[in-house]
C-alpha positions as CSV (number, residue, x, y, z in Angstrom):
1,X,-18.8,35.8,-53.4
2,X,-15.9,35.8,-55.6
3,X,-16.8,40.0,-56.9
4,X,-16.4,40.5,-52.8
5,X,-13.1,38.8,-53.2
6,X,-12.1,40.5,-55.9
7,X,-12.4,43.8,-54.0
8,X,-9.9,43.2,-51.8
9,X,-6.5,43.0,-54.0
10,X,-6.3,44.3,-57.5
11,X,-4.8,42.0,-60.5
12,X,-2.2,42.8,-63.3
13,X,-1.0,40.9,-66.1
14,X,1.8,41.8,-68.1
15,X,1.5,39.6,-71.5
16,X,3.8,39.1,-74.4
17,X,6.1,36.7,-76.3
18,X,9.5,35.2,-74.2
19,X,12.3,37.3,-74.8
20,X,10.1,40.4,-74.6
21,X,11.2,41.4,-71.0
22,X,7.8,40.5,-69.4
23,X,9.9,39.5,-66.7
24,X,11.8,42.6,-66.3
25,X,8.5,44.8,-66.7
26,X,6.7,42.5,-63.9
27,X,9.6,42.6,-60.9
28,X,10.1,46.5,-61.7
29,X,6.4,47.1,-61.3
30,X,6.2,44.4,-58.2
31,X,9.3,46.0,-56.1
32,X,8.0,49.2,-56.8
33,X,4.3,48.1,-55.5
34,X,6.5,47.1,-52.4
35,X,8.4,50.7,-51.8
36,X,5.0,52.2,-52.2
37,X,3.8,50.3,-49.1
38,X,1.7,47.5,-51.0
39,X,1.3,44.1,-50.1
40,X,1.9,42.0,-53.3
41,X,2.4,38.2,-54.9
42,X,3.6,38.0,-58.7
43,X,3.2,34.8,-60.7
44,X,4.7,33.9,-64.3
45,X,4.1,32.0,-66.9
46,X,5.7,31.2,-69.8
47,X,6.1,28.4,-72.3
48,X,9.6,26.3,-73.0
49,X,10.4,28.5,-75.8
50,X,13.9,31.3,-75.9
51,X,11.7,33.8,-78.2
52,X,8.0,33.4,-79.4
53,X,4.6,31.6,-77.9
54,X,3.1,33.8,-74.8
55,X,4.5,34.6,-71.4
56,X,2.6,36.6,-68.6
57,X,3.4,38.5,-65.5
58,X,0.6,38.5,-63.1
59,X,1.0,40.8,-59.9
60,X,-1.9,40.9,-57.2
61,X,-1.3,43.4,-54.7
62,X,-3.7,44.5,-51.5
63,X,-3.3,45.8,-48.0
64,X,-3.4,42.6,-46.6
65,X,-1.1,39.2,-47.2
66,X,-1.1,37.7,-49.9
67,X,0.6,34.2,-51.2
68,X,-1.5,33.4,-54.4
69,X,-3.6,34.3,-57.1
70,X,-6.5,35.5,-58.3
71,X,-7.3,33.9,-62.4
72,X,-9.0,37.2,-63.3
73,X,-6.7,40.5,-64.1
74,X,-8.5,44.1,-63.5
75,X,-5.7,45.3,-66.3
76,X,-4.1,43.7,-69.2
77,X,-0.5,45.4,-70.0
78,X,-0.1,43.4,-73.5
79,X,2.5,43.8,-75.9
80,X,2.5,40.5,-78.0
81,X,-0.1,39.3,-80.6
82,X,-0.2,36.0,-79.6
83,X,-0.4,37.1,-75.9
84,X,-3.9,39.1,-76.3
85,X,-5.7,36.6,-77.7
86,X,-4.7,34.2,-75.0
87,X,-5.1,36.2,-71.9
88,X,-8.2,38.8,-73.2
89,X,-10.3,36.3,-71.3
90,X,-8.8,37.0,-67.8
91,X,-9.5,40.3,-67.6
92,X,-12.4,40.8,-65.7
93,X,-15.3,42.7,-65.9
94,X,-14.8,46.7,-66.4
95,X,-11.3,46.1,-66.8
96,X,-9.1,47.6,-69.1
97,X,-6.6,46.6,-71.6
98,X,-3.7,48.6,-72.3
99,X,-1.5,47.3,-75.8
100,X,1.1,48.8,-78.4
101,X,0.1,46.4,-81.1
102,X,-0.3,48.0,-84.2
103,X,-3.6,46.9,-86.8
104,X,-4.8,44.4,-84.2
105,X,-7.7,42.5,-85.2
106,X,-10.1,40.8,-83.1
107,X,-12.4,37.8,-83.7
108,X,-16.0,38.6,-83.3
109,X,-16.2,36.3,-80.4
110,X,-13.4,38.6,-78.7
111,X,-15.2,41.9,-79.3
112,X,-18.5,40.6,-78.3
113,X,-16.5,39.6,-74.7
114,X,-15.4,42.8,-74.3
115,X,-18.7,44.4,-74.8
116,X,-20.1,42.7,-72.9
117,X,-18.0,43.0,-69.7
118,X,-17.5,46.5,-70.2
119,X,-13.5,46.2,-71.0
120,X,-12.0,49.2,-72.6
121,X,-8.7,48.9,-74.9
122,X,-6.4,51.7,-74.6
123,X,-4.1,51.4,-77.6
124,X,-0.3,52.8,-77.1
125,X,2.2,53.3,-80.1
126,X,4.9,52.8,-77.6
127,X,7.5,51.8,-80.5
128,X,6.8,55.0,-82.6
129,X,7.3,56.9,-78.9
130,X,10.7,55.2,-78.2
131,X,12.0,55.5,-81.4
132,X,11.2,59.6,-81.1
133,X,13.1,59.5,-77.7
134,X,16.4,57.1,-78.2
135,X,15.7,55.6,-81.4
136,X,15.8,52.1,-79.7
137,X,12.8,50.1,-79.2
138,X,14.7,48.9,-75.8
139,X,12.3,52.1,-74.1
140,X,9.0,50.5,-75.4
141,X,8.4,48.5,-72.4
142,X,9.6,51.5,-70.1
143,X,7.3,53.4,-71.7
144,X,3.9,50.8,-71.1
145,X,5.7,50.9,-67.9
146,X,4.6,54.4,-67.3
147,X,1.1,54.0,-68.9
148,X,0.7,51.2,-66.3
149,X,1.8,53.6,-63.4
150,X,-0.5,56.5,-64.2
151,X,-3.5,53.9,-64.4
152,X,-2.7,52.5,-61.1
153,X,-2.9,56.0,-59.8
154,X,0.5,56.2,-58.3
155,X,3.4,58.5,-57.9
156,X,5.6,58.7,-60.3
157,X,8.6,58.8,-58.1
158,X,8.4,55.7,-56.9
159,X,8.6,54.0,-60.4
160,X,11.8,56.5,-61.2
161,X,13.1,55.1,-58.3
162,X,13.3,51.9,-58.7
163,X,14.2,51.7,-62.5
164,X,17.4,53.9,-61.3
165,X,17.9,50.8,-59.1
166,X,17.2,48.4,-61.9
167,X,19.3,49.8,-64.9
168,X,21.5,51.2,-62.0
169,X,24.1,49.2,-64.5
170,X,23.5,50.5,-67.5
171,X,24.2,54.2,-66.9
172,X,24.4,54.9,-70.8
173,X,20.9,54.0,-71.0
174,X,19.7,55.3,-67.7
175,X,18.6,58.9,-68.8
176,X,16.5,57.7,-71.4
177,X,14.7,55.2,-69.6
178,X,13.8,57.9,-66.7
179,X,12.5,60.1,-69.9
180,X,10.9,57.3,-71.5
181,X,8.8,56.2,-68.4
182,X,7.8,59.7,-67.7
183,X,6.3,60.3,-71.1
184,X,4.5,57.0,-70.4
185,X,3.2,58.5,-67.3
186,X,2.6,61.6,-68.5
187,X,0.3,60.6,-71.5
188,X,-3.3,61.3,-71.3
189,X,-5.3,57.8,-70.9
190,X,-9.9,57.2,-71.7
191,X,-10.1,55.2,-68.5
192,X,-10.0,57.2,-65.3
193,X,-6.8,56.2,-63.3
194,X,-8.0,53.7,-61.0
195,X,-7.3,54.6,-56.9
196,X,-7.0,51.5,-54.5
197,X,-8.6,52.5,-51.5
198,X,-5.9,50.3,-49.6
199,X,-4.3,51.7,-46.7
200,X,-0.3,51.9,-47.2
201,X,2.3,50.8,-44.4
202,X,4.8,52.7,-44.8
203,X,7.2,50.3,-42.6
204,X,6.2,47.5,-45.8
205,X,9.2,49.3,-47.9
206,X,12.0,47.6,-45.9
207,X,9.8,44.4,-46.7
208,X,11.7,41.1,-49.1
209,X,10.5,40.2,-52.5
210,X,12.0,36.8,-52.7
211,X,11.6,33.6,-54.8
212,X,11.2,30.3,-53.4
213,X,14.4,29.1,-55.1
214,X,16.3,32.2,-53.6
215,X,14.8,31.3,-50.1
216,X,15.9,27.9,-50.7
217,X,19.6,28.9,-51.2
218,X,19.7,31.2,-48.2
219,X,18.6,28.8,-46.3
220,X,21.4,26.4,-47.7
221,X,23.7,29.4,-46.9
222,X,22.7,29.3,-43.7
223,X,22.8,25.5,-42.8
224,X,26.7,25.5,-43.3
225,X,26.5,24.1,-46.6
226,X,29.7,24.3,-48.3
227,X,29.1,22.6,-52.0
228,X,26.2,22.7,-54.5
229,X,26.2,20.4,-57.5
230,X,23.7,20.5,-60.0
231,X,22.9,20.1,-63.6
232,X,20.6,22.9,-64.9
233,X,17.0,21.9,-65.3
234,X,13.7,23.8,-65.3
235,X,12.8,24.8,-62.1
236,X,15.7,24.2,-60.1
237,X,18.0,26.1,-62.4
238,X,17.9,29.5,-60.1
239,X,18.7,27.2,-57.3
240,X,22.2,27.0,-58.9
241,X,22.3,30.6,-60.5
242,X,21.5,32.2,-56.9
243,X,24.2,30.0,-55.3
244,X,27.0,31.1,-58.0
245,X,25.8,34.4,-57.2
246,X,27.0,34.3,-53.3
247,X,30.4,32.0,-53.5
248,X,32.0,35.0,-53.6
249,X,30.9,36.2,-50.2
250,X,30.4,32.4,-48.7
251,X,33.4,30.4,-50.2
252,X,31.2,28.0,-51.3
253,X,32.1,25.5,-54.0
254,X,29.4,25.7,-56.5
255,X,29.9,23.2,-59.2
256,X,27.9,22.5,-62.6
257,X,28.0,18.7,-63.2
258,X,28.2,17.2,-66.6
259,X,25.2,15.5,-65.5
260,X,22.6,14.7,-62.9
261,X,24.4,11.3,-62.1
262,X,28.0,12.9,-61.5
263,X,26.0,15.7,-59.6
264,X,24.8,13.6,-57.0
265,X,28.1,10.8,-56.7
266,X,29.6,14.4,-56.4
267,X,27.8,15.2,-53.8
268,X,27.8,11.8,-51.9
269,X,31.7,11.8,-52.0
270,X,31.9,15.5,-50.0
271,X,29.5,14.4,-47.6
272,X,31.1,11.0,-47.0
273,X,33.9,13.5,-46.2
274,X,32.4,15.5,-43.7
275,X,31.4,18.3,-46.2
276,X,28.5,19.9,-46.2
277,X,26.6,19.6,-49.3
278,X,23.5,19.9,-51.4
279,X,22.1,18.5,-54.9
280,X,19.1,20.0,-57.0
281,X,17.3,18.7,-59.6
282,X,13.7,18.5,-61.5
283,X,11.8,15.1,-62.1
284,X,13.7,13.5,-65.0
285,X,17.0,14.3,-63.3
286,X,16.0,13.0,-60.1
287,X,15.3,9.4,-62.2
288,X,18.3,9.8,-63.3
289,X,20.1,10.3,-59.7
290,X,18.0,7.0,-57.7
291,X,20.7,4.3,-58.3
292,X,23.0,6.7,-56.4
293,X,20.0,7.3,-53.6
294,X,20.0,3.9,-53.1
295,X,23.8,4.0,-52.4
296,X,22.9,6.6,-50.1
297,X,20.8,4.2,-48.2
298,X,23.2,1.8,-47.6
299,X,26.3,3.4,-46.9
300,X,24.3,5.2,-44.4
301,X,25.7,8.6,-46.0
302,X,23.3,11.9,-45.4
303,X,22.3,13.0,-48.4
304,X,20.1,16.1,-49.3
305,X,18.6,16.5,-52.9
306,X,15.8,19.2,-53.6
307,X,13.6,18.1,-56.4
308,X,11.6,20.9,-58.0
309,X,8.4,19.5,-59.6
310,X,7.2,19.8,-62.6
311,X,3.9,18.6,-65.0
312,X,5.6,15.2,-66.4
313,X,5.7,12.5,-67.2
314,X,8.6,12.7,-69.8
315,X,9.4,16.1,-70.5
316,X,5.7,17.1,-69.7
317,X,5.2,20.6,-69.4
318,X,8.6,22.0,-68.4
319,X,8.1,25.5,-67.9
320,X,4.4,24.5,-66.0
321,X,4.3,23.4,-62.2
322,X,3.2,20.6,-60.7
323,X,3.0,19.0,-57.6
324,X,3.0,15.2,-59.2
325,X,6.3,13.8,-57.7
326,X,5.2,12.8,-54.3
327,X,5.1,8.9,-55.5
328,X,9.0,9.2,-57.1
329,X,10.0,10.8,-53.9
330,X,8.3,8.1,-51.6
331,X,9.0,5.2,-53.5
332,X,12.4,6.2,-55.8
333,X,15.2,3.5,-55.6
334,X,15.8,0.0,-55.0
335,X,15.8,-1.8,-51.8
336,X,14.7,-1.3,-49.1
337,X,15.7,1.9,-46.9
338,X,14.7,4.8,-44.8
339,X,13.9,8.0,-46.2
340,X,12.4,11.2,-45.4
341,X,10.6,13.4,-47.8
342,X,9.4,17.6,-47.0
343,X,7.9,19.4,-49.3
344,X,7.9,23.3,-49.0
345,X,4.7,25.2,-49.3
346,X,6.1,28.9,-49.7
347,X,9.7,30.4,-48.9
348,X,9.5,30.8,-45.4
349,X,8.9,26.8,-45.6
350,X,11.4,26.5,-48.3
351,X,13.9,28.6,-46.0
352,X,13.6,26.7,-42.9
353,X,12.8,23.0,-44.3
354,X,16.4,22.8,-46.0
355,X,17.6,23.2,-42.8
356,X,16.1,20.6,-41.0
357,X,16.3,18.5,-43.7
358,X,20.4,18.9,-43.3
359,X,20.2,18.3,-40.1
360,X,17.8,14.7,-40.5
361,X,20.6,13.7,-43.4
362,X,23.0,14.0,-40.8
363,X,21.8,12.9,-37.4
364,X,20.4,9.9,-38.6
365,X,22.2,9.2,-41.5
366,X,20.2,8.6,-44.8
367,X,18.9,10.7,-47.1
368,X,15.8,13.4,-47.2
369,X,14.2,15.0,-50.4
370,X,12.9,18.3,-50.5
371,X,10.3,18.7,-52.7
372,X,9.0,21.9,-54.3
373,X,7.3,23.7,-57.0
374,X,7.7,26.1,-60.2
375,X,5.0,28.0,-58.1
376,X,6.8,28.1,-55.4
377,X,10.7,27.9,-57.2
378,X,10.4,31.3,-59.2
379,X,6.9,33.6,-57.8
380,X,7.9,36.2,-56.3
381,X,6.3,36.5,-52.2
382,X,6.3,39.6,-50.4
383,X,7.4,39.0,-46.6
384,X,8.3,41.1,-43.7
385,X,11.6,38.6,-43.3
386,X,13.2,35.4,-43.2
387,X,13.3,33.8,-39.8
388,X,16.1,32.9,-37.4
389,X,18.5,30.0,-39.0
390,X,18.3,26.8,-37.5
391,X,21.2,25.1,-35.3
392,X,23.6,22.7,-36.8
393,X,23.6,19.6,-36.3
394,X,26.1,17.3,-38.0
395,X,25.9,13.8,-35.5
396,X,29.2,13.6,-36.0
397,X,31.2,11.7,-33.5
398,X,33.4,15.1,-31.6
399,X,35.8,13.5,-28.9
400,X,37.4,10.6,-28.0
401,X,38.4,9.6,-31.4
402,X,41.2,7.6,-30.5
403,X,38.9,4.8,-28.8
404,X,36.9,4.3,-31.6
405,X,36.9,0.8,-34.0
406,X,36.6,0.3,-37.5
407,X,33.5,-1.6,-36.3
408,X,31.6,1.1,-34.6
409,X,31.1,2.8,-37.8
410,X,28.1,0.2,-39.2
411,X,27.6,-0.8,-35.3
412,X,24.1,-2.5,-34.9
413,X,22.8,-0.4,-32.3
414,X,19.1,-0.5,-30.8
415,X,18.1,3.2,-32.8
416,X,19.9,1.8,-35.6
417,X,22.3,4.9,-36.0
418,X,25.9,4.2,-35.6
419,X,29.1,6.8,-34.8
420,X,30.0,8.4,-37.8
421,X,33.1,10.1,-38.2
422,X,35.3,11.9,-40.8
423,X,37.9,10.0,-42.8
424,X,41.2,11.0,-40.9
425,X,40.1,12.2,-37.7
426,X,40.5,8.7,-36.6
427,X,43.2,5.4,-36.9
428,X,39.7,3.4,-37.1
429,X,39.3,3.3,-40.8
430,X,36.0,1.6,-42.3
431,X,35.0,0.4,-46.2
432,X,31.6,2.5,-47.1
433,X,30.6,-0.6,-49.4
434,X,27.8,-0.5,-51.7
435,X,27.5,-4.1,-51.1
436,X,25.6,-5.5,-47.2
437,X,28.4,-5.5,-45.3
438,X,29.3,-6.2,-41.4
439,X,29.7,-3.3,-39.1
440,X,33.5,-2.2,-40.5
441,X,32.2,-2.2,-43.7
442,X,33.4,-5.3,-45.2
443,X,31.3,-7.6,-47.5
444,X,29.3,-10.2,-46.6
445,X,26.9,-12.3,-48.0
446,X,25.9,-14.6,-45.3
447,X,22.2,-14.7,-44.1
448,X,22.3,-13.8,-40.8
449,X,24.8,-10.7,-40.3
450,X,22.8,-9.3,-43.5
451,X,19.6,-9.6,-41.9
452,X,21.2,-8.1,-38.7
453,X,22.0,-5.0,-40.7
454,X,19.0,-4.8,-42.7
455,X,17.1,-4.4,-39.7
456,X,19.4,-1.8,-37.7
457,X,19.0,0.5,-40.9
458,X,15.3,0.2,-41.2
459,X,15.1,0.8,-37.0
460,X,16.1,4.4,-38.0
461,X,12.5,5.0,-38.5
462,X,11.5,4.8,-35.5
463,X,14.3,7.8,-34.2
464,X,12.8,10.1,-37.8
465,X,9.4,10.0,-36.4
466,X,10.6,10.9,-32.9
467,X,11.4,13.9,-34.6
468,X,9.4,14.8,-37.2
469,X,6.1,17.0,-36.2
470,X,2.7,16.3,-36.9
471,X,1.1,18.1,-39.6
472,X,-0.3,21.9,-39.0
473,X,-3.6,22.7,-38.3
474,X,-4.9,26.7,-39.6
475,X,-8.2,27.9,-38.9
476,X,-11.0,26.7,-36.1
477,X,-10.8,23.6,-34.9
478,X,-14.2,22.5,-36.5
479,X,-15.5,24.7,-40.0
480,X,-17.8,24.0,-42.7
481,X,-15.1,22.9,-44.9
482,X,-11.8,21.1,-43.9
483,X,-9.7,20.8,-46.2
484,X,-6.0,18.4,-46.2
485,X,-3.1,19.0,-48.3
486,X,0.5,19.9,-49.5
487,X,2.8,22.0,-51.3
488,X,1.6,25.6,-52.9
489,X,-1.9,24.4,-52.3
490,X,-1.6,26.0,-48.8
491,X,-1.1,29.6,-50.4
492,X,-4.1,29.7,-52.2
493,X,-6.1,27.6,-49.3
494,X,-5.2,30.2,-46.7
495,X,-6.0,33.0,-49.2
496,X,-9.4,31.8,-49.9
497,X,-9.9,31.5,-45.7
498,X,-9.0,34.8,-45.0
499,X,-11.0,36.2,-48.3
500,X,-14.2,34.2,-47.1
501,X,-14.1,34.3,-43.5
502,X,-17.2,36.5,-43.4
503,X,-19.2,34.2,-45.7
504,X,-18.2,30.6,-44.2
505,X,-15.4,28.5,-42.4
506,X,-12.6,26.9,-43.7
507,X,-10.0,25.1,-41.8
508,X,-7.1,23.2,-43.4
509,X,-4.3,20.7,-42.2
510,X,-1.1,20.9,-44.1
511,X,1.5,18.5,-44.7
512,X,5.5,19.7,-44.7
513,X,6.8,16.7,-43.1
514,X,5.1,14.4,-46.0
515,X,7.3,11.2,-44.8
516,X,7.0,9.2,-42.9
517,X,3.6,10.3,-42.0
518,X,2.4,11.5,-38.7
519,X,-1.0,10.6,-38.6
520,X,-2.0,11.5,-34.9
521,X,-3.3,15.4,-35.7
522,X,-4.7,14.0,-39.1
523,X,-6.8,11.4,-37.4
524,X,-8.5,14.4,-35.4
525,X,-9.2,16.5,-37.6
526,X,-10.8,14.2,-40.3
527,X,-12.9,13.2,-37.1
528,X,-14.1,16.9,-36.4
529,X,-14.6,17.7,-39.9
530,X,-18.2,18.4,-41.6
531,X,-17.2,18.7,-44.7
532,X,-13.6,16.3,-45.5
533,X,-11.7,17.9,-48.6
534,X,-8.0,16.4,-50.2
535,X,-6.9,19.3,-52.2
536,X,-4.0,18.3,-54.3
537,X,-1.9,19.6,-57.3
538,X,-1.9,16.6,-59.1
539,X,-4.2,13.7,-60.8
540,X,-4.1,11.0,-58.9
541,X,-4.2,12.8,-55.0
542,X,-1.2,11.1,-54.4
543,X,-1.0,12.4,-50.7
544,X,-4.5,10.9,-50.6
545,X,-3.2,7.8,-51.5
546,X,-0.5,7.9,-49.2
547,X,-3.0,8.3,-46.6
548,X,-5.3,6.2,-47.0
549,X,-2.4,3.5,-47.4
550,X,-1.1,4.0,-44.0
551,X,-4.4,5.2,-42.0
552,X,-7.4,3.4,-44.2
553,X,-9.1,7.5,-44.3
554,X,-10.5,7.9,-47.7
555,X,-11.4,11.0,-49.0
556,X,-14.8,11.3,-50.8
557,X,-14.8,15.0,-51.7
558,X,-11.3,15.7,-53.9
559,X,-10.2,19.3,-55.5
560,X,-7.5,18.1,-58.1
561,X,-6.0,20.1,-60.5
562,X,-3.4,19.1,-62.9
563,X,-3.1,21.7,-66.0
564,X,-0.2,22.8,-65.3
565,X,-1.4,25.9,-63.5
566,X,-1.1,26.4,-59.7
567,X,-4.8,26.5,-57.7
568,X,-5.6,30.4,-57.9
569,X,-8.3,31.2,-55.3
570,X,-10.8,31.3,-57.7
571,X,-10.9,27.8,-58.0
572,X,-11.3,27.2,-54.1
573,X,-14.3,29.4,-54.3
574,X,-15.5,28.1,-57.2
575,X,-15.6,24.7,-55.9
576,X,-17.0,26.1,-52.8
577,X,-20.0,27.5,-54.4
578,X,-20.8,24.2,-56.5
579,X,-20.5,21.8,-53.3
């Protein structure tokens, strides 16, 4: 089952130490997959190290769609000792690995796995060749570049291209690379060049190679948002390094706090003022960041904050992903509030969910975590486009501010959401206390008017579930396996569905609105399913948990994984075969 699979998309890894430029090698050779008309999904790894340990590029590429990927490489691109003798094991059978590793040395264990899968090791002195060019070891990896090229069985223009594009500035150097990479290409390999019998689209080229975190800030872009504060942590960093790269052209105020507290009271203060604005952190600067979501809560002001997940507790894996921080999200803070929680599965998701999340924070007033991934945060998808931006809207009060009362601002209505207006726009003026307070504002610790407000601010829930969907439903409406879950997990679902769909069925109901849950679409699947499965990236199936919590469905048959790795589709259809 999986060899089928295997057919249809072809797998390389680009392996080495960080600070190496597997990174630079792996989006070159990705775009340029692109421009040739390939379908393609690239995945890193690397460990929390500036130089040294092992890093890998993977890129899968096909004919057809792809969001995830596959554990097994048909080509190994290694130029790091450590690297090879993690990563020798993915490459699958017949494959072929290409290094520039002078006297390497293999345990017996490792040449008896190569034998016996038929892997061939084409060895390339890619230093002593970019020395002979440039005399700079900067044209090594241009060089493998090449190798890799000619194996694929590719035109060589295409690669030119897009390193022109690449090193566009660095002209100096710009000659040399195009020589470099054509001595790569042009260098005699053992292995046949392999020749995907894919079919090319030749209207893919205009296609986007985009990052989740890169989607994420478009789609901020797009929602009006006018401020970003963050501090830098692993994987929300390129959130801020993608929106200091467009304040240029936007005019947005992008601001690195001292710290994940002041980020967030910084961001509370420009939307109390009627700016648009958005926080980012990872786990351990979200915990950080919950006294002020509480404050958030009752001063009824919208608040936004993306936390990108990753393998914890503690410091945990920081580098790794994750999709363990559905319990901080649902249950961060003190007291008791309304909240909303969406988690993006891919950056279409992650483009469109930061939207809507703006406009919840607004319209009803409290705040709403996005959640995502490192899987999702810095792979690289392949999609046609992004879609149409969302409308605004603020729920701002817009006219007739010269009627309103400093007492309409914390009004106790029946939906629970009062007027809300700018500071200035009107002579009513209010107190946003972090104490319970009566409807201006003021402080009050008496029984009864607290009560009173307690229970117009939990009412909101009722007016978020009015306008949250139910969960989506892919696939037949009844399949041999049905399978429930959130976050990247729907990638490599969805992958495996459209890789299998000859052998079996598979149907799966996904979760972006995680919170408050809409259990109506849930409830009929579960009761049309054959065969129930809660795939989740985490130990403890927290969504599963959540579930059964609020709708008593327990899930007997669970596909966890918590390593630190995302699900590739070999583990779906690994799992598959076993149960």
């Amino acid at each position: 089952m999986k060899d089928k699979c295997y057919q249809q998309r072809i797998v390389i890894k680009i392996a080495g130490a960080s600070g190496q430029g597997i990174n630079s090698i792996g989006e070159v050779i990705a775009r340029t997959l692109k421009n040739t008309g390939y379908k393609t999904f690239a995945y890193r790894e690397y460990p929390s190290l500036i130089k040294g340990g092992y890093a890998s590029y993977q890129i899968d590429f096909s004919d057809c769609n792809i969001d995830s990927s596959m554990a097994e490489s048909d080509v190994l691109l290694c130029i790091g000792r450590a690297a090879i003798h993690k990563y020798l094991y993915t490459v699958k059978k017949n494959g072929l690995i290409i290094h520039s590793l002078k006297a390497l040395i293999l345990k017996p264990e490792e040449k008896e796995y190569l034998a016996k899968n038929n892997i061939e090791i084409e060895y390339i002195d890619a230093l002593g060749m970019a020395m002979e060019l440039g005399g700079h070891a900067i044209f090594t990896n241009i060089i493998l570049s090449g190798v890799l090229w000619k194996y694929l069985g590719q035109e060589l223009k295409y690669l030119e291209e897009e390193i022109k594009v690449e090193f566009a500035d660095k002209p100096k150097y710009l000659e040399k690379d195009l020589q470099a990479v054509k001595h790569g290409y042009e260098l005699p390999l053992k292995r046949e060049a392999l020749k995907p019998q894919f079919k090319l689209d030749q209207n893919w080229k205009s296609s986007m190679i985009i990052t989740g975190n890169e989607s994420l800030s478009l789609g901020a872009i797009a929602a009006g948002v006018r401020a970003y504060y963050a501090y830098p942590m692993t994987p929300s960093s390129s959130i801020l390094s993608t929106m200091a790269k467009h304040y240029h052209d936007t005019g947005i105020l992008v601001k690195q706090a001292e710290d994940e507290i002041t980020a967030i009271q910084m961001t509370l203060g420009s939307m109390f003022v009627g700016t648009r604005a958005l926080v980012a952190t990872s786990g351990g600067g979200f915990d950080l960041m919950t006294e002020s979501l509480s404050l958030a809560g009752i001063t009824e002001t919208p608040l936004v904050c993306v936390i990108a997940q990753r393998p914890g507790p503690a410091t945990g894996l920081p580098t790794w992903t994750s999709s363990g921080d559905l319990n901080l999200a649902v249950y961060a803070g003190h007291g008791e509030f309304v909240r909303c929680v969406l988690a993006a599965s891919d950056v279409t998701s992650a483009y469109e969910l930061i939207q809507h999340a703006l406009n919840i924070a607004e319209e009803i007033q409290i705040p709403v975590l996005v959640l995502t991934e490192k899987q999702i945060a810095e792979s690289l998808y392949n999609i046609a486009d992004l879609p149409e931006g969302i409308e605004i809207k603020r729920g701002l009060v817009e006219s007739n501010f010269d009627e309103l009362k400093p007492t309409d601002r914390f009004k106790i209505t029946e939906s629970g959401i009062s007027p809300r207006w700018v500071p200035g726009q009107s002579h009513a003026t209010y107190v946003a206390n972090s104490d319970e307070h009566l409807e201006d504002g003021t402080l009050t610790e008496d029984a009864e008017p607290a009560k009173a407000m307690i229970d117009k601010r939990l009412r909101k829930i009722m007016a978020l579930k009015n306008i949250m969907p139910e969960p989506t439903v892919y696939g037949s409406k009844i399949a041999d396996y049905s399978f429930v879950g959130w976050g990247s997990v729907k990638s490599s679902v969805l992958d495996a569905m459209e890789l299998l769909k000859d052998e079996l069925s598979i149907n799966y109901l996904h979760f972006d609105y995680v919170y408050p849950l809409k259990t109506t679409e849930l409830e009929k699947f579960v009761k049309n399913s054959k065969k129930l499965v809660l795939i989740e990236n985490n130990a403890l199936g927290q969504l599963g948990k959540l579930i059964r919590q609020e709708t008593g469905i327990e899930f007997k048959n669970k596909l966890l994984k918590y390593d630190g790795r995302p699900f590739f589709v070999d583990d779906i259809i690994n799992w598959i075969e076993k149960n």
